[in-house]
mmCIF file of the N, C-alpha and C atoms, coordinates in Angstrom:
data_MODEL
# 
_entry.id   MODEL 
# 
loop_
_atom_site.group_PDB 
_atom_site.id 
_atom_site.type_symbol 
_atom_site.label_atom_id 
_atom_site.label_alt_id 
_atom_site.label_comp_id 
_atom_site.label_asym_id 
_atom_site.label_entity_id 
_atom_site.label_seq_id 
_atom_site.pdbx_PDB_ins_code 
_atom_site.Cartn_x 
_atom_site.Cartn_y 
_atom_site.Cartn_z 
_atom_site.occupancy 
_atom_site.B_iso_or_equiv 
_atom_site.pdbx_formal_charge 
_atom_site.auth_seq_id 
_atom_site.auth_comp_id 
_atom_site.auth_asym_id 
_atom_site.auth_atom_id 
_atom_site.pdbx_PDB_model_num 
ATOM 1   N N  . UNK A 1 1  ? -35.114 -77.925 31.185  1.00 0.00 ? 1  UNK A N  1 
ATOM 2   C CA . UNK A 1 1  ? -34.873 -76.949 30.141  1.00 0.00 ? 1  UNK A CA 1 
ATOM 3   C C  . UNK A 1 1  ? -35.152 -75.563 30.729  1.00 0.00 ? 1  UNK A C  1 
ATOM 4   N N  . UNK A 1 2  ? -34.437 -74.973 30.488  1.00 0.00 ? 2  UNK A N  1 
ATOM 5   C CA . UNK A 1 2  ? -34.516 -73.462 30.744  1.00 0.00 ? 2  UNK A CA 1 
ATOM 6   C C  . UNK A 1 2  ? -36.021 -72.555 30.309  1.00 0.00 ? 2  UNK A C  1 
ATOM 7   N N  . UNK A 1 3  ? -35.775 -71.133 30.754  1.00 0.00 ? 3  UNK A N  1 
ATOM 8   C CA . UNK A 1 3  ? -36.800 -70.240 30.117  1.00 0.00 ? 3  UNK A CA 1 
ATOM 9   C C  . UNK A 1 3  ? -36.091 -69.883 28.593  1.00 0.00 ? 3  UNK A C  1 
ATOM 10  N N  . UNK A 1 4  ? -35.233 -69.921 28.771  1.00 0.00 ? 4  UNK A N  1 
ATOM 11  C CA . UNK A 1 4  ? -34.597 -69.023 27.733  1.00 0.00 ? 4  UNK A CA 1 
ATOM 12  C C  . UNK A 1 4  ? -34.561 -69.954 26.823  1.00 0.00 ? 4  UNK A C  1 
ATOM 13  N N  . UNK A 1 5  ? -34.670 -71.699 27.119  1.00 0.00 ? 5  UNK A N  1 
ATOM 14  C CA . UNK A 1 5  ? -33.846 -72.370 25.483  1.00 0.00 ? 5  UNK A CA 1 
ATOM 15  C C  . UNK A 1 5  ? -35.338 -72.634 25.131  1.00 0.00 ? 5  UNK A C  1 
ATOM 16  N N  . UNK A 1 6  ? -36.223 -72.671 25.839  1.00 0.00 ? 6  UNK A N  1 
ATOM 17  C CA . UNK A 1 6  ? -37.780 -72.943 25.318  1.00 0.00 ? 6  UNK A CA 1 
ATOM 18  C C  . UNK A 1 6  ? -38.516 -72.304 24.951  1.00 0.00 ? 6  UNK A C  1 
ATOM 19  N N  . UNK A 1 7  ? -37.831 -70.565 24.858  1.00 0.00 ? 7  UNK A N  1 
ATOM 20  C CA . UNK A 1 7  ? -38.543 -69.887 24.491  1.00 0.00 ? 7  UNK A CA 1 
ATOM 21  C C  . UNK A 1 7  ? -37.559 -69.694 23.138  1.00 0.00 ? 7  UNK A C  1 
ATOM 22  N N  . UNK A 1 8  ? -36.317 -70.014 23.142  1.00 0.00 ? 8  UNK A N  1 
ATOM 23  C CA . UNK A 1 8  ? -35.881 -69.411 21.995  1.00 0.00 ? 8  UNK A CA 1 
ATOM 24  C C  . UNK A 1 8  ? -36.134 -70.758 20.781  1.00 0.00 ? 8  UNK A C  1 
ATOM 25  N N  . UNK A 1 9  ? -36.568 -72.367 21.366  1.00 0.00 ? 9  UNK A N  1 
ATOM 26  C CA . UNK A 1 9  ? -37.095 -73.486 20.690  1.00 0.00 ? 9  UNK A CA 1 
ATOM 27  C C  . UNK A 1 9  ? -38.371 -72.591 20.273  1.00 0.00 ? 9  UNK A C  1 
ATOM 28  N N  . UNK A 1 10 ? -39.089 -72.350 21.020  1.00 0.00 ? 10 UNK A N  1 
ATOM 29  C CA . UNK A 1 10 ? -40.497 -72.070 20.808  1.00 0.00 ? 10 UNK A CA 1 
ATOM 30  C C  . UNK A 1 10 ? -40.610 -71.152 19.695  1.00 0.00 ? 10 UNK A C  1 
ATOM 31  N N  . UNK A 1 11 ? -39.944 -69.778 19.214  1.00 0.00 ? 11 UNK A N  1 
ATOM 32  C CA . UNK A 1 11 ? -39.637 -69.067 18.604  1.00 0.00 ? 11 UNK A CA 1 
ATOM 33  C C  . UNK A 1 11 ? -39.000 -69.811 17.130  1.00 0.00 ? 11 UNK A C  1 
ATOM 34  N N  . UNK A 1 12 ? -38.513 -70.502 17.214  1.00 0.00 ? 12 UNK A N  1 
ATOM 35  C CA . UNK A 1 12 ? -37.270 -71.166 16.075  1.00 0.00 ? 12 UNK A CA 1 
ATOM 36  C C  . UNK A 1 12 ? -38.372 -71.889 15.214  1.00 0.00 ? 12 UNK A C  1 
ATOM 37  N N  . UNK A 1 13 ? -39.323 -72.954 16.581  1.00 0.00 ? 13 UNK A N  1 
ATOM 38  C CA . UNK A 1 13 ? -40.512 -73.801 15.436  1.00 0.00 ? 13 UNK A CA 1 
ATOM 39  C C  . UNK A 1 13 ? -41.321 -72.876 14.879  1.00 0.00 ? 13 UNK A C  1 
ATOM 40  N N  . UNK A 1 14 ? -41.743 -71.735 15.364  1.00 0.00 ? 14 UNK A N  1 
ATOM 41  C CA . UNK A 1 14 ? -42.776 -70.896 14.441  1.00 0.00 ? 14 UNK A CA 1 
ATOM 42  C C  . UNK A 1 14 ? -42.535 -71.053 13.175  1.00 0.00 ? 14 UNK A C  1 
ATOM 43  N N  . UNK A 1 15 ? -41.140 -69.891 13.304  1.00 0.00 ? 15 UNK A N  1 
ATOM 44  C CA . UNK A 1 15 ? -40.496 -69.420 12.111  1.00 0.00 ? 15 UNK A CA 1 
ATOM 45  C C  . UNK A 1 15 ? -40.432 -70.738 11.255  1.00 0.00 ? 15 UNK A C  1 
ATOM 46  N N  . UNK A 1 16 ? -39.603 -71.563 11.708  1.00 0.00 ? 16 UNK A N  1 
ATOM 47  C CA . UNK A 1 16 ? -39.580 -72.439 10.464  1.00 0.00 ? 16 UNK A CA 1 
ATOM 48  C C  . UNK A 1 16 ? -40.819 -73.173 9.726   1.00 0.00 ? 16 UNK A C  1 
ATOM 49  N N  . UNK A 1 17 ? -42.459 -72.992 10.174  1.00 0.00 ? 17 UNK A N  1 
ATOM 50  C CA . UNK A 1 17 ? -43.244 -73.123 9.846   1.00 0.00 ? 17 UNK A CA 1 
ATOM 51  C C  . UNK A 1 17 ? -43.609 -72.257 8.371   1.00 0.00 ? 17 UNK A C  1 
ATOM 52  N N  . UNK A 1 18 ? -42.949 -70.912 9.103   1.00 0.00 ? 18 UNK A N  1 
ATOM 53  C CA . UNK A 1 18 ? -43.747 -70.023 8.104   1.00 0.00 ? 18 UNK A CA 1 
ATOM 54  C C  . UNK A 1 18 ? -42.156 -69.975 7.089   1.00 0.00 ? 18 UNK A C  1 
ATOM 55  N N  . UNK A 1 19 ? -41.264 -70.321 7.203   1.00 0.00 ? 19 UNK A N  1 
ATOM 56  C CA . UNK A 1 19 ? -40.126 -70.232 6.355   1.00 0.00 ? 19 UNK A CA 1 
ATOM 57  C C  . UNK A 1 19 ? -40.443 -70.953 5.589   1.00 0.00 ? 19 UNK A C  1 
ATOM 58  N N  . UNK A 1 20 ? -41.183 -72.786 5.807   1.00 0.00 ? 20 UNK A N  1 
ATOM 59  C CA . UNK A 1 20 ? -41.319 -73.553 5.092   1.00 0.00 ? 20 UNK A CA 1 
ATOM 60  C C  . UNK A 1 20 ? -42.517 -73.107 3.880   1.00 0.00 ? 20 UNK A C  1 
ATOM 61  N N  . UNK A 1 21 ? -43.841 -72.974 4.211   1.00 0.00 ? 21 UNK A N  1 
ATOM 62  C CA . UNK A 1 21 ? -44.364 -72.100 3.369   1.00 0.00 ? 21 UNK A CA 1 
ATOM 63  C C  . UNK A 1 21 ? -44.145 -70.519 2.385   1.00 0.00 ? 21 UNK A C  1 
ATOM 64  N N  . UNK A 1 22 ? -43.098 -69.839 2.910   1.00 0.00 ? 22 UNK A N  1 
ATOM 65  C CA . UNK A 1 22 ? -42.611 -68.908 1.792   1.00 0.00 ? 22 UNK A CA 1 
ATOM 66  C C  . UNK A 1 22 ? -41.454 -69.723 0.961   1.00 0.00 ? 22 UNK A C  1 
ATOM 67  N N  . UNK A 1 23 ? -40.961 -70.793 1.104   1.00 0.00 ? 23 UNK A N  1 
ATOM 68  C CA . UNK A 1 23 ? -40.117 -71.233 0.408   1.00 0.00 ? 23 UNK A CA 1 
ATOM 69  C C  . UNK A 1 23 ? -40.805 -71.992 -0.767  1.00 0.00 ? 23 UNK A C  1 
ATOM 70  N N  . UNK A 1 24 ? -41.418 -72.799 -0.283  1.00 0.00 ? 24 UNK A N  1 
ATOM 71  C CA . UNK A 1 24 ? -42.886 -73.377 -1.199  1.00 0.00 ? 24 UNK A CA 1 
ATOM 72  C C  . UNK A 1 24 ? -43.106 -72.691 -2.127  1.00 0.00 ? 24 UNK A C  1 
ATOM 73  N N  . UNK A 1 25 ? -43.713 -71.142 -1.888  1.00 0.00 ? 25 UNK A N  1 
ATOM 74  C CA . UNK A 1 25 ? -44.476 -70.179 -2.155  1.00 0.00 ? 25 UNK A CA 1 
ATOM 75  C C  . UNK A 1 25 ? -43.646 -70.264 -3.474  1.00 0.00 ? 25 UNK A C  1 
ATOM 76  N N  . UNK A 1 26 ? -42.357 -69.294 -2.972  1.00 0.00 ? 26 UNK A N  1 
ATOM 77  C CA . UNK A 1 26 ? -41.262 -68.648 -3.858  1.00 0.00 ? 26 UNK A CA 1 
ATOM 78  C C  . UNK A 1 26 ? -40.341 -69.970 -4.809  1.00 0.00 ? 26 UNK A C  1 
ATOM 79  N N  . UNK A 1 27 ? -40.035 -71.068 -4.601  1.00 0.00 ? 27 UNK A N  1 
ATOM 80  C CA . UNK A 1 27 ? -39.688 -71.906 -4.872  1.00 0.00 ? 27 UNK A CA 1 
ATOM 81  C C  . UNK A 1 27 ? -40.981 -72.226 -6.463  1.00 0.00 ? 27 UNK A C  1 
ATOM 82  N N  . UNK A 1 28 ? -41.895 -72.194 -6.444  1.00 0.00 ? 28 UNK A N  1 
ATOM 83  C CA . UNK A 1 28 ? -42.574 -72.514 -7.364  1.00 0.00 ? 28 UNK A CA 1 
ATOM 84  C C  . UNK A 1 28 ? -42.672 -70.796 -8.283  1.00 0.00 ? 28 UNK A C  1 
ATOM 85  N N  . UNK A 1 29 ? -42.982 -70.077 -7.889  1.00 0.00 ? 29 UNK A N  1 
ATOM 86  C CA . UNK A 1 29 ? -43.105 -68.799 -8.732  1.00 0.00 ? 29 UNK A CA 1 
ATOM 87  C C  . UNK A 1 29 ? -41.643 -68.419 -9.419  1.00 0.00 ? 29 UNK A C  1 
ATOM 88  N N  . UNK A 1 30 ? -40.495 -68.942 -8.593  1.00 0.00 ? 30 UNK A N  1 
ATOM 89  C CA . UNK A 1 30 ? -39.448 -68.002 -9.445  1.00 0.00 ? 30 UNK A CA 1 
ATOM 90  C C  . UNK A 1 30 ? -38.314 -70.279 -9.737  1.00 0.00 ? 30 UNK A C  1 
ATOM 91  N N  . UNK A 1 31 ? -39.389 -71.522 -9.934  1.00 0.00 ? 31 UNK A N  1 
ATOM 92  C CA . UNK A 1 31 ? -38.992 -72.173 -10.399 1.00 0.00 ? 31 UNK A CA 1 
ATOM 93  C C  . UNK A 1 31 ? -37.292 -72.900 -9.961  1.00 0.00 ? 31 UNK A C  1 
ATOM 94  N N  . UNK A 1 32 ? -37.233 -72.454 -8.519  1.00 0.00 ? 32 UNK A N  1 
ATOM 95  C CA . UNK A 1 32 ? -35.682 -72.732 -6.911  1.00 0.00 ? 32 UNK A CA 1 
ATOM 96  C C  . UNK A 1 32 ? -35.817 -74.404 -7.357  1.00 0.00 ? 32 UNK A C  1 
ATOM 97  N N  . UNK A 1 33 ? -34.704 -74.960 -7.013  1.00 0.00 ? 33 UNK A N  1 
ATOM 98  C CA . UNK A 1 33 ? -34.754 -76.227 -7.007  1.00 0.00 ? 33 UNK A CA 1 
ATOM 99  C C  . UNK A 1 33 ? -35.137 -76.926 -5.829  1.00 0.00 ? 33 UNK A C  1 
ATOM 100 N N  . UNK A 1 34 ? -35.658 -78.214 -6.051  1.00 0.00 ? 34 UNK A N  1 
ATOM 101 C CA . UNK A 1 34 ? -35.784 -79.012 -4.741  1.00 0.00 ? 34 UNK A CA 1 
ATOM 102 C C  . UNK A 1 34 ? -36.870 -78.479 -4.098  1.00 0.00 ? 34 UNK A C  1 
ATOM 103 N N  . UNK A 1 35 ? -38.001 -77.730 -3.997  1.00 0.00 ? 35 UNK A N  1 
ATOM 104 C CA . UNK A 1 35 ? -38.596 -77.342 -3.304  1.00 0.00 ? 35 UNK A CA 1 
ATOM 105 C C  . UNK A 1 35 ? -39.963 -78.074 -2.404  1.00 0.00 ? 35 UNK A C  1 
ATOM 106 N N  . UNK A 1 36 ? -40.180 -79.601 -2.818  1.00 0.00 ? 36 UNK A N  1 
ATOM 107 C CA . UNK A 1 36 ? -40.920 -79.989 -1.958  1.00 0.00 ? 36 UNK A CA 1 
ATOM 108 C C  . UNK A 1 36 ? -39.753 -80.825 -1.036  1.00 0.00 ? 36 UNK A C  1 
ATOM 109 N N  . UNK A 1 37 ? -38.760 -80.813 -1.359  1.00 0.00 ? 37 UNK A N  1 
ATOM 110 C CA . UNK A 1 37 ? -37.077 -81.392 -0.479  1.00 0.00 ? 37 UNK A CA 1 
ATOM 111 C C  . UNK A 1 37 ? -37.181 -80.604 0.531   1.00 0.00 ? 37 UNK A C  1 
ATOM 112 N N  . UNK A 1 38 ? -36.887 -79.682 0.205   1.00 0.00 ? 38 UNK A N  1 
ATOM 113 C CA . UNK A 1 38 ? -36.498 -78.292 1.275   1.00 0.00 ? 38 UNK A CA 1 
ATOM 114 C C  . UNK A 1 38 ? -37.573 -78.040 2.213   1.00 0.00 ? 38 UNK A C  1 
ATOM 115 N N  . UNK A 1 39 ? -38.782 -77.789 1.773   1.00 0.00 ? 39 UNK A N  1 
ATOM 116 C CA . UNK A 1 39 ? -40.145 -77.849 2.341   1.00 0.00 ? 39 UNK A CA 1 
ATOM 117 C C  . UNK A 1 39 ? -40.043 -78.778 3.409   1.00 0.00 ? 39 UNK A C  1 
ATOM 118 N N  . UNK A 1 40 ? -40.182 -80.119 3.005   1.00 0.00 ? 40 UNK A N  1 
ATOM 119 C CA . UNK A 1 40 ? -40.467 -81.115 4.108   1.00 0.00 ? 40 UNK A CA 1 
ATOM 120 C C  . UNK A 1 40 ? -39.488 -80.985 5.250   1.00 0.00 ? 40 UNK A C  1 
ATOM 121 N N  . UNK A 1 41 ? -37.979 -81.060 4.608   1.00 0.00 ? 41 UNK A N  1 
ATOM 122 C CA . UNK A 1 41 ? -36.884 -80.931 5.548   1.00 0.00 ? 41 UNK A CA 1 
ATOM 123 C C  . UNK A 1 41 ? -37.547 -79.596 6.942   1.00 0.00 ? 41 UNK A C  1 
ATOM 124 N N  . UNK A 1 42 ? -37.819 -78.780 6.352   1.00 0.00 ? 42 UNK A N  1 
ATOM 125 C CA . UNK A 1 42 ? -38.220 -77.811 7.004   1.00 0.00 ? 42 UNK A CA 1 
ATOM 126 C C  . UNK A 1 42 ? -39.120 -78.418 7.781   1.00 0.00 ? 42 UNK A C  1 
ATOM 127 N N  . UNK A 1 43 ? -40.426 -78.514 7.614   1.00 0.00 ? 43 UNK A N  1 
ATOM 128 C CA . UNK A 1 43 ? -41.344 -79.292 8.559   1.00 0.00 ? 43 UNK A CA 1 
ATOM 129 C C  . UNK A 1 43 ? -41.053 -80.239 9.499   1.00 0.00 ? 43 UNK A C  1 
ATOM 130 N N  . UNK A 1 44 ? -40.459 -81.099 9.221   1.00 0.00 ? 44 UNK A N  1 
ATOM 131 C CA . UNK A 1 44 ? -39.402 -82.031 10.191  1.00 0.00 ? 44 UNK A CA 1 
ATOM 132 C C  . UNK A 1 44 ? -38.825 -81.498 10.672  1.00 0.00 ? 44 UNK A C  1 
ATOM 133 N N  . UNK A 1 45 ? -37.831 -80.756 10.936  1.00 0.00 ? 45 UNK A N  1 
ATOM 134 C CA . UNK A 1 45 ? -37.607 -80.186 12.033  1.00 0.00 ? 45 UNK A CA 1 
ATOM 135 C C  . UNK A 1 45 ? -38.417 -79.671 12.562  1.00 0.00 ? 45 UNK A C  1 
ATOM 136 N N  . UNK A 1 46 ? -38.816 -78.752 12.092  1.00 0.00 ? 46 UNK A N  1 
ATOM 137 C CA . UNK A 1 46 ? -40.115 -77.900 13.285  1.00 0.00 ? 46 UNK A CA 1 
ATOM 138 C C  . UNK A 1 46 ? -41.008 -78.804 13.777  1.00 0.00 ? 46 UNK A C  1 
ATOM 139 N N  . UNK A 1 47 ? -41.331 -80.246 13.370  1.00 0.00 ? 47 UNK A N  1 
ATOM 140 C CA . UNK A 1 47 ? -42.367 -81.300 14.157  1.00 0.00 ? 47 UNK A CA 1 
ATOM 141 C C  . UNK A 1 47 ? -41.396 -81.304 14.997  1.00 0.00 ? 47 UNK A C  1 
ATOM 142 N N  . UNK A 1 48 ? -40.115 -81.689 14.729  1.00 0.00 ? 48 UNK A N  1 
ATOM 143 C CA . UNK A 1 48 ? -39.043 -82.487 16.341  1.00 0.00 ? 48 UNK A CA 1 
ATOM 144 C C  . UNK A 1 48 ? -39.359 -81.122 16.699  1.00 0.00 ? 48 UNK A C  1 
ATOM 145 N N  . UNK A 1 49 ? -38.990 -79.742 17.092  1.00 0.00 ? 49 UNK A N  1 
ATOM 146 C CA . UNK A 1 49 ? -38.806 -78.941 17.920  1.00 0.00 ? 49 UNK A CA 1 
ATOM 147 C C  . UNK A 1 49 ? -40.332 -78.581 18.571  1.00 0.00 ? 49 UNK A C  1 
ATOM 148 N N  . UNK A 1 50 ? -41.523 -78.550 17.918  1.00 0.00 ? 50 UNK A N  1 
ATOM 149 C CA . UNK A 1 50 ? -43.028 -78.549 18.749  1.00 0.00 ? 50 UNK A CA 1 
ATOM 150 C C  . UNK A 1 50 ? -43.120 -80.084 19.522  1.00 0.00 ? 50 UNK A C  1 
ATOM 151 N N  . UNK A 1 51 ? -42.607 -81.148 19.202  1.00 0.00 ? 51 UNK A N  1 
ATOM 152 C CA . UNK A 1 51 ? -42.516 -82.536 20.267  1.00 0.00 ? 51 UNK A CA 1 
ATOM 153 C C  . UNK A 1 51 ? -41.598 -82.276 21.354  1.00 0.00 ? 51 UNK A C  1 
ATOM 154 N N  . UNK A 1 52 ? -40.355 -81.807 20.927  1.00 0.00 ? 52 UNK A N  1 
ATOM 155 C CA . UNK A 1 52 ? -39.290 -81.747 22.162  1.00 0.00 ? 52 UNK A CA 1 
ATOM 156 C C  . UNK A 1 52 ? -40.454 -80.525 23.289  1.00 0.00 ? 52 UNK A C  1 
ATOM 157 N N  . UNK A 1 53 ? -40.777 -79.072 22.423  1.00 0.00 ? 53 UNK A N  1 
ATOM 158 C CA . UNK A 1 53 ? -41.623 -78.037 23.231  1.00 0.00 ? 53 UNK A CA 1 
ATOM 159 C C  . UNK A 1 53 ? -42.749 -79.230 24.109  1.00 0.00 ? 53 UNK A C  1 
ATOM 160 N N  . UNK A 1 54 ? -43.568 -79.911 23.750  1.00 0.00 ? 54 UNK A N  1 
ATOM 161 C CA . UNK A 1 54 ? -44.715 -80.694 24.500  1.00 0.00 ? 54 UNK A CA 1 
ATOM 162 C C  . UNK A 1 54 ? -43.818 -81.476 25.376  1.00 0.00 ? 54 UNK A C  1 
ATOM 163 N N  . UNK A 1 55 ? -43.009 -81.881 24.885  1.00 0.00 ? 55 UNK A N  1 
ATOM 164 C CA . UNK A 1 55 ? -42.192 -82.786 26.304  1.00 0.00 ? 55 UNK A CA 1 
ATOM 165 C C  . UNK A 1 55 ? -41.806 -82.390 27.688  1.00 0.00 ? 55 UNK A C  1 
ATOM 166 N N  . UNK A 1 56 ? -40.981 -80.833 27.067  1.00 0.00 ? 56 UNK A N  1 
ATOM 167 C CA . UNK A 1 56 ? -40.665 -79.729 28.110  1.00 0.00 ? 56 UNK A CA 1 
ATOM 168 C C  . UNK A 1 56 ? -42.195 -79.416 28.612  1.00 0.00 ? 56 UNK A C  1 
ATOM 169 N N  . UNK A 1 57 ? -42.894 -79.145 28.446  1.00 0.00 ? 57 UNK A N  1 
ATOM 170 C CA . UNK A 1 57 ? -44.471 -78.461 28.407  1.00 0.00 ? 57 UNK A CA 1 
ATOM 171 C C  . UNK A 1 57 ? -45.134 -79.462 29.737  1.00 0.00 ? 57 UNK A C  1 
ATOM 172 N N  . UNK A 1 58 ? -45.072 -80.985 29.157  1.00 0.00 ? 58 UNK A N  1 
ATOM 173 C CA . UNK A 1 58 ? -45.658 -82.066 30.133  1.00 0.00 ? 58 UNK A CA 1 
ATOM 174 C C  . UNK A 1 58 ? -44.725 -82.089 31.527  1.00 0.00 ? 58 UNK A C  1 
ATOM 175 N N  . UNK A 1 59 ? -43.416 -82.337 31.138  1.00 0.00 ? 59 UNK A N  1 
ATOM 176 C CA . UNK A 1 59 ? -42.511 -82.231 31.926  1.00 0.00 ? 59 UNK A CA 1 
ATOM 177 C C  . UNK A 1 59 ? -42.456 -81.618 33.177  1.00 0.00 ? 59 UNK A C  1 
ATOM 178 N N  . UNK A 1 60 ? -42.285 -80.208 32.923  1.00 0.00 ? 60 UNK A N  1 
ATOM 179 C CA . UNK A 1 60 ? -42.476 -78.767 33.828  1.00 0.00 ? 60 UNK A CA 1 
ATOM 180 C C  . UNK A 1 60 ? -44.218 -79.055 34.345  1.00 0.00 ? 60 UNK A C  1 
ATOM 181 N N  . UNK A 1 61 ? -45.192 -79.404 33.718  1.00 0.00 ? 61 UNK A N  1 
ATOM 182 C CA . UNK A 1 61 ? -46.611 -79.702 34.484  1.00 0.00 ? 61 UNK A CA 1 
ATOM 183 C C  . UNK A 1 61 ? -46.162 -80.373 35.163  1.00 0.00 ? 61 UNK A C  1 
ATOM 184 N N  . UNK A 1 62 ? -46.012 -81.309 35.598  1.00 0.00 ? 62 UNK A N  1 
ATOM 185 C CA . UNK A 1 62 ? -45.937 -82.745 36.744  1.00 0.00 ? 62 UNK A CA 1 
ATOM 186 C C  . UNK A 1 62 ? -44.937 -82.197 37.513  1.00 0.00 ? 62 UNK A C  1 
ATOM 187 N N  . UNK A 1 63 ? -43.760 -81.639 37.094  1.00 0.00 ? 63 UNK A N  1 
ATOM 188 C CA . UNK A 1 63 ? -42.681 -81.210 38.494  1.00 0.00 ? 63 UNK A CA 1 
ATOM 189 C C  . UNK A 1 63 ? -43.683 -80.198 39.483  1.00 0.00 ? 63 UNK A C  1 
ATOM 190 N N  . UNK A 1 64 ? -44.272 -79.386 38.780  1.00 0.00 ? 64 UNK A N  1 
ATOM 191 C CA . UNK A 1 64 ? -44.864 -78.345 39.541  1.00 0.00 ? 64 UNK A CA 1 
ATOM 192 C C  . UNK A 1 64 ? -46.636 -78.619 39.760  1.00 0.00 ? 64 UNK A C  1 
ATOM 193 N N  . UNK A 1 65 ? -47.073 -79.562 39.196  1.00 0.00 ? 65 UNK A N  1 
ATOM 194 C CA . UNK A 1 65 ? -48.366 -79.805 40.226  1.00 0.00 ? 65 UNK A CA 1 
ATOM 195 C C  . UNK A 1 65 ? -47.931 -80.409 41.248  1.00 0.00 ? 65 UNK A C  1 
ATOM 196 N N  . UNK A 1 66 ? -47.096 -80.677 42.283  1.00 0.00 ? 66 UNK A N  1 
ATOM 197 C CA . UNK A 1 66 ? -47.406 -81.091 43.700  1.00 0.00 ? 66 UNK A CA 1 
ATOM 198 C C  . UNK A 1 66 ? -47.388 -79.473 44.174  1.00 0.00 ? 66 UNK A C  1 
ATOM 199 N N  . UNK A 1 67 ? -46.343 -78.491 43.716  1.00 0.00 ? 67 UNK A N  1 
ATOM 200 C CA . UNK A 1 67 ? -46.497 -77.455 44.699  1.00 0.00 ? 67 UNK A CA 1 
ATOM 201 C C  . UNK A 1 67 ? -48.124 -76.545 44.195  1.00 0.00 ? 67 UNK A C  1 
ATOM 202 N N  . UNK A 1 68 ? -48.665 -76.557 42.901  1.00 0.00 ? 68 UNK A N  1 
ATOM 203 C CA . UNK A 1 68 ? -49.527 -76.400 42.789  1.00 0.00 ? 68 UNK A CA 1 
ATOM 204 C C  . UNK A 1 68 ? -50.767 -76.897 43.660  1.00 0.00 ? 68 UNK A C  1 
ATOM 205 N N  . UNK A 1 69 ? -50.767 -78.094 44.121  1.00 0.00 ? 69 UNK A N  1 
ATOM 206 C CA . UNK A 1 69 ? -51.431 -79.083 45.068  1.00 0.00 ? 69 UNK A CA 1 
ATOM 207 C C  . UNK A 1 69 ? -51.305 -78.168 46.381  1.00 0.00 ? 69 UNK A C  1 
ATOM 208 N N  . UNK A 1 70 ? -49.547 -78.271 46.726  1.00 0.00 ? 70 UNK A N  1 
ATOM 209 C CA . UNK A 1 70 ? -49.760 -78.062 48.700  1.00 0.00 ? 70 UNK A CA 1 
ATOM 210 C C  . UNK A 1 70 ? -50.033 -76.354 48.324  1.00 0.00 ? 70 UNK A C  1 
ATOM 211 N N  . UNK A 1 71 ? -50.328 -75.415 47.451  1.00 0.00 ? 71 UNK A N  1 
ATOM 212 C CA . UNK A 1 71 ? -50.869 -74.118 47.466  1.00 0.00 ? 71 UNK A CA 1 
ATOM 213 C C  . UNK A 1 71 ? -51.841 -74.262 47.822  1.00 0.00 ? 71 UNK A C  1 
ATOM 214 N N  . UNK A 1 72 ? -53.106 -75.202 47.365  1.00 0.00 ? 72 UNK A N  1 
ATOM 215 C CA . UNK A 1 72 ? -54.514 -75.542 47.738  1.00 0.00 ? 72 UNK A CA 1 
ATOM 216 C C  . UNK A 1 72 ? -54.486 -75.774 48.793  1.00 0.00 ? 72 UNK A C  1 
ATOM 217 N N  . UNK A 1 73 ? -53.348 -76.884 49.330  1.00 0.00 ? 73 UNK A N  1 
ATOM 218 C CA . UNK A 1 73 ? -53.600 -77.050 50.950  1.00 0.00 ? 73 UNK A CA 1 
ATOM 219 C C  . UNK A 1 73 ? -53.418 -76.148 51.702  1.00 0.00 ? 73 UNK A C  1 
ATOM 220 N N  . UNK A 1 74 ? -52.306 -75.118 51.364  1.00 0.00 ? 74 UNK A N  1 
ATOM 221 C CA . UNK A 1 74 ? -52.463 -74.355 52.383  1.00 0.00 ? 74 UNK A CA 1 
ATOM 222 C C  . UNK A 1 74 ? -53.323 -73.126 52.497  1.00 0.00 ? 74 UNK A C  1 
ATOM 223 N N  . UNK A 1 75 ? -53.840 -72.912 51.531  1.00 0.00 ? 75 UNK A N  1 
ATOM 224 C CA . UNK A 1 75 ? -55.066 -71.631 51.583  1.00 0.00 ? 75 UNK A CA 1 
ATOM 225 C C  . UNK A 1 75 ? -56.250 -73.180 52.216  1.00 0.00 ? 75 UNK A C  1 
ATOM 226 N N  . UNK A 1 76 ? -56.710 -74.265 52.237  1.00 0.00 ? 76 UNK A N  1 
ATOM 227 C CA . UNK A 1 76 ? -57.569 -74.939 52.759  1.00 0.00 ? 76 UNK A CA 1 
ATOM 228 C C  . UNK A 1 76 ? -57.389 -74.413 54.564  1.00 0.00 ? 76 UNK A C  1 
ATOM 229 N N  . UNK A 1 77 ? -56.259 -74.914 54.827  1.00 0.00 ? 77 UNK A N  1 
ATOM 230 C CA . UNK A 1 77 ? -55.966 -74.481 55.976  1.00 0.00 ? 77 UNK A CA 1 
ATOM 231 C C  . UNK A 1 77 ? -56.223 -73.563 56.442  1.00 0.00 ? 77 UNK A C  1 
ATOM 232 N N  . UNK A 1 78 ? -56.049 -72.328 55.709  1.00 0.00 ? 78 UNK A N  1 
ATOM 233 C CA . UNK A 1 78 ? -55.732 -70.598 56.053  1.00 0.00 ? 78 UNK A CA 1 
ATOM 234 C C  . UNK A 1 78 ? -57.869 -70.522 56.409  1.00 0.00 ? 78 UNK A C  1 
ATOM 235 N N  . UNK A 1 79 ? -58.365 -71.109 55.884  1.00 0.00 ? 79 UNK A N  1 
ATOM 236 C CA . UNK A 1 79 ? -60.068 -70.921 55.887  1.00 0.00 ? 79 UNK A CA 1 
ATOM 237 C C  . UNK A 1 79 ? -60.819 -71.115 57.119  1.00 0.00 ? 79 UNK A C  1 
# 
């Protein structure tokens, strides 16, 4: 995954966190339909998009601890 699609995932789950709670919010004060529907829908996605983010997250760790590793070796060396 890119910089750009994980940051623009990363960005997308916020929002829909806090979208899901003003909808809640407003959904009950001005009486919107469906609003624990809409709510959840909302949350579900944003769980899949913070799981897909940890996948990318674990992912990108393990490709890049070996060169993280031979960095140690070679400043060991350089001593």
């Amino acid at each position: 995954m890119s910089d750009k699609t994980y940051d623009i995932i990363n960005k997308a789950q916020r929002w829909l966190v806090a979208l899901g709670v003003f909808y809640l919010a407003i959904a009950e004060i001005w009486h919107l339909p469906f609003a624990n529907e809409i709510n959840n829908t909302i949350v579900a996605i944003g769980t899949l998009l913070a799981t897909i983010l940890e996948v990318a997250t674990t992912k990108w760790q393990k490709d890049h601890a070996v060169s993280i590793l031979d960095l140690n070796e070679i400043t060991k060396e350089d001593k």
